[in-house]
N, C-alpha and C positions, 0 to 999 in steps of 0.2 A: 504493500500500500504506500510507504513511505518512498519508491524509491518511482513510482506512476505517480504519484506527486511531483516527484521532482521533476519528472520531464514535462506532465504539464506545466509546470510553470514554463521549464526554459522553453518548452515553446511556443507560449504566449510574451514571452522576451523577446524569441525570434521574431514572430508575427509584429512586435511594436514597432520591432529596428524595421524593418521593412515600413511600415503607417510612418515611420518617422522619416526616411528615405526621400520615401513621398510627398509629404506636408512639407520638410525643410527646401527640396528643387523644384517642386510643381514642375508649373508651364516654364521655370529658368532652367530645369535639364539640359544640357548638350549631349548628347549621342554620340561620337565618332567610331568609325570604325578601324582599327587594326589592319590593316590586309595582311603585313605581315607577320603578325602575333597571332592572328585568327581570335581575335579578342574586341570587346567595344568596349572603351571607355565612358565611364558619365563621369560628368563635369559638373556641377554649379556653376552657373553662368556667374553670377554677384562676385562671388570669391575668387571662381576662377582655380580651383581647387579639387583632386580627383576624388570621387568620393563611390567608387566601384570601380571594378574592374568584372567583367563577364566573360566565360569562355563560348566562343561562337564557332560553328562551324569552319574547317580551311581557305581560306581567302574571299573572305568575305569583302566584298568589294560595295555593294549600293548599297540603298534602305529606300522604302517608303511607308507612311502611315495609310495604314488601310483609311477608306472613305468616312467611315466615323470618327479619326482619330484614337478608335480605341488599342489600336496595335502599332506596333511599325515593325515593318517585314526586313531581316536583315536576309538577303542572298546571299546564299555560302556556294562559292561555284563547285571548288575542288571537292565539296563534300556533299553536292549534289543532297542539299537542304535547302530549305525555308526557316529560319527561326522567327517567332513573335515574343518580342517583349514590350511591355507597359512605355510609352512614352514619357513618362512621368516618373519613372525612377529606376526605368531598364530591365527593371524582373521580368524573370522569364514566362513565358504563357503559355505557350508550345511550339512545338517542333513538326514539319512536315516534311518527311523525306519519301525519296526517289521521285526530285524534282531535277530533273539532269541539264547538271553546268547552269543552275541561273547564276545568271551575271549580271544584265538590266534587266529591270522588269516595270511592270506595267499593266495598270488599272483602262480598262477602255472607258471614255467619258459615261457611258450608259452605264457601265458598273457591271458588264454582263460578261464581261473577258478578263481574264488577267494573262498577260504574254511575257515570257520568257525567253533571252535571247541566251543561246546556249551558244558561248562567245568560241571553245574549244573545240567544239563537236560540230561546229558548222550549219546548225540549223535553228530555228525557232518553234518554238510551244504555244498552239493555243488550251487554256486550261480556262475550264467552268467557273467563273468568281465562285460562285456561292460556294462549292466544295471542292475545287480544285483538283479536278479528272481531267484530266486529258484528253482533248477533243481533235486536235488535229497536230501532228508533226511537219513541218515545212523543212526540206532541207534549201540550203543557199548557198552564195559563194561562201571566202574566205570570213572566218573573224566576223559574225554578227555582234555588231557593239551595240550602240545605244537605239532608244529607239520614241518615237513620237505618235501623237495619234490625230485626227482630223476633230472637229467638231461635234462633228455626227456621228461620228463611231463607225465610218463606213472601213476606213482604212488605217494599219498601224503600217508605220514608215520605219524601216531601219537601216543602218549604214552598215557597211562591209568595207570593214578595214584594208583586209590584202585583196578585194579583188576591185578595190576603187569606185565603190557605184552606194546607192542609194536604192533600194526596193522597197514597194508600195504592197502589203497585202492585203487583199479583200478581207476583212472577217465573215461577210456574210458566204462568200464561198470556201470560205480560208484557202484561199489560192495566191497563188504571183500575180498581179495585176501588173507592173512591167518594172522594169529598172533603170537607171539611170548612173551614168559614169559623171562622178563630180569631183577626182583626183584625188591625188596622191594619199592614202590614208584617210580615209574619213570618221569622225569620231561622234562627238554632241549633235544631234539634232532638234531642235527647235520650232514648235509651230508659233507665228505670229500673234497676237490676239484676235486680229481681222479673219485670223483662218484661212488669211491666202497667200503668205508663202512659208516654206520651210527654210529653215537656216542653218548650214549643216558647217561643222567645225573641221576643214580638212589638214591636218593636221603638217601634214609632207608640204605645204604650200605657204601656211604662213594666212590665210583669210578665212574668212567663209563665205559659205558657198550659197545665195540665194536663189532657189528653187521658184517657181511656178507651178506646181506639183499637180493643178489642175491640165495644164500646159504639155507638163515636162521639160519643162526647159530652165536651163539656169541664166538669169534674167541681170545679174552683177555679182563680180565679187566683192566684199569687204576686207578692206586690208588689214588685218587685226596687226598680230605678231608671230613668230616662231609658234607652231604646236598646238596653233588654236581647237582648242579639244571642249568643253563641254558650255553649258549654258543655264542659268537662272535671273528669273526676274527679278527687277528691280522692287515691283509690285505697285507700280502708278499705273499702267495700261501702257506705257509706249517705250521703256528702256529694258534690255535686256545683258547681262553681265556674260560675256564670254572668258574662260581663265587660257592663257597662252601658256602651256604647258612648258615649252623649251625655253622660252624668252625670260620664263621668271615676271609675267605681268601678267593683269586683269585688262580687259576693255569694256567701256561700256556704250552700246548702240544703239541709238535712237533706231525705231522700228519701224517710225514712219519715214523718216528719211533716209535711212537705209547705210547710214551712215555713223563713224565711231565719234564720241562727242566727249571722253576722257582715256584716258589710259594710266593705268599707275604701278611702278614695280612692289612685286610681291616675294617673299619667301623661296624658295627652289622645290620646286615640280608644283605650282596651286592647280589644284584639281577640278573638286567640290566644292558648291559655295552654299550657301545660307544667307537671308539678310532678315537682319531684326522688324518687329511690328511699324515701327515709327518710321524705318525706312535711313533710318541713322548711320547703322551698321553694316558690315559685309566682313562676312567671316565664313573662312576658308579651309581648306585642307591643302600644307602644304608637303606633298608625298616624300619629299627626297632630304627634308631638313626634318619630320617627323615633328610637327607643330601642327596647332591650329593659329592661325594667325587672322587679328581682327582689324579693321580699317575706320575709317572715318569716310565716311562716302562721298563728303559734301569736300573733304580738301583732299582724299587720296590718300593720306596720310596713314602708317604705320602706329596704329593704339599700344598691342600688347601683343603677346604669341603666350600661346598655354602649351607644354610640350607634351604628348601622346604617347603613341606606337608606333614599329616599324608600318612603315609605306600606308600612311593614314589616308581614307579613300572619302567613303560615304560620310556627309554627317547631316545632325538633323533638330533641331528644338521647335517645340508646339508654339512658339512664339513666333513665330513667322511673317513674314509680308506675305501678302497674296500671290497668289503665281500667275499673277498676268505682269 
């Protein structure tokens, strides 16, 4: 009796430290992921201070918060899982495996797909949101990397790294609808707010790459910098943040003029980006110095770096700007 005593208690100790976790980060969690530790850190945002450490699946490279907010999905490629932990103080919630190579992934605006680019294996996954079976396998060229969606949910877009092209697939047929060569390396892809062009980050070039995707045609380049590799909104409707991989800077593009209107150096390899609710901030994943590093958005300027894990990818907090 005495000794089922004891363990209830300690584990309603446990269960506090967890309520406390919680209450003390809320919505200031930071999330980063590891890639090379196979691990996410949480952060407190205020302090700035690690306050967990998780073990996640091998090379966990993206995240997204499921459509409620009540999950955020970490993609573990090499170990061909899905992990869900609480946004809010990273606890784990479960595991879904023999999801093969998610690398990016992705929510269809209708909430009826989740797609999976199986970046190693060469192909793409359409899986049933609501319980994630496996509806249709697409193979494709080289290196399926990141990937974007239309308005309507008619088609997910994603880029192919080694075979240099851009591909459009139906969901409603899950087929190829066509492809499109846009150079050297292609990485981040981008839909507009307007919904009418795509903005792909090609990385071997130095710009990116403006689509007409209704069209297929690529309509202008933007000259970013070395590496231009992935994209997040500013979250006003009209600017969006590309990070220049090799260059070691960020650029930010107006959407409607189709052009860059800041640029500022960052940390070595910035990845992934995030920007805070007010729009103040941009904070980053810098891969190759093993930092997050945060900015001042209005002068460019270099705030503070919080140091991580090897080859820090994904990150994410429920405070957010909008993603337009």
């Amino acid at each position: 009796m005495i000794l089922r005593t004891f363990f209830q208690a300690l584990l309603l100790v446990f269960v506090a430290g967890l309520d406390l976790i919680g209450s003390v980060a809320g919505a200031e969690t930071l999330i980063v992921l590891n890639s090379g530790d196979a691990t996410l850190s949480i952060i407190d945002r205020e302090t700035r201070k690690s306050v967990g450490l998780v073990n996640t699946g091998k090379e966990p490279h993206h995240l997204m918060a499921t459509p409620d907010d009540r999950s955020l999905i970490i993609a573990s490629s090499a170990s061909n899982e899905l992990l869900f932990v609480d946004p809010r103080s990273g606890a784990v919630q479960r595991r879904i495996r023999d999801i093969a190579d998610p690398y990016q992934i992705g929510y269809s605006p209708d909430g009826k797909w989740f797609v999976a680019n199986a970046f190693r294996l060469n192909h793409v996954d359409i899986y049933s949101a609501a319980d994630f079976t496996l509806a249709k396998r697409i193979p494709l060229g080289k290196l399926p990397s990141h990937l974007a969606f239309d308005r309507s949910s008619r088609f997910v877009f994603v880029t192919l790294q080694d075979s240099r092209k851009l591909a459009a697939i139906d969901l409603a047929t899950q087929a190829v609808a066509w492809e499109l060569e846009v150079g050297d390396t292609p990485a981040g892809v981008w839909m507009t707010p307007d919904d009418r062009h795509l903005l792909v980050g090609v990385m071997g070039a130095g710009d990116v790459a403006v689509v007409d995707w209704r069209t297929r045609q690529i309509v202008k380049r933007i000259v970013t910098d070395r590496g231009a590799h992935n994209f997040q909104a500013l979250g006003d409707g009209r600017h969006v943040f590309v990070s220049n991989r090799s260059a070691n800077t960020v650029s930010l593009i107006d959407q409607q003029t189709l052009a860059v209107v800041k640029t500022f150096k960052t940390p070595s390899g910035p990845d992934c980006m995030e920007v805070s609710a007010d729009r103040k901030e941009l904070w980053l994943t810098a891969r190759w110095a093993r930092k997050v590093a945060v900015f001042d958005i209005d002068s460019g300027k270099l705030k503070f770096t919080i140091p991580v894990g090897r080859s820090p990818h994904g990150l994410f907090f429920l405070s957010h700007a909008p993603r337009v």
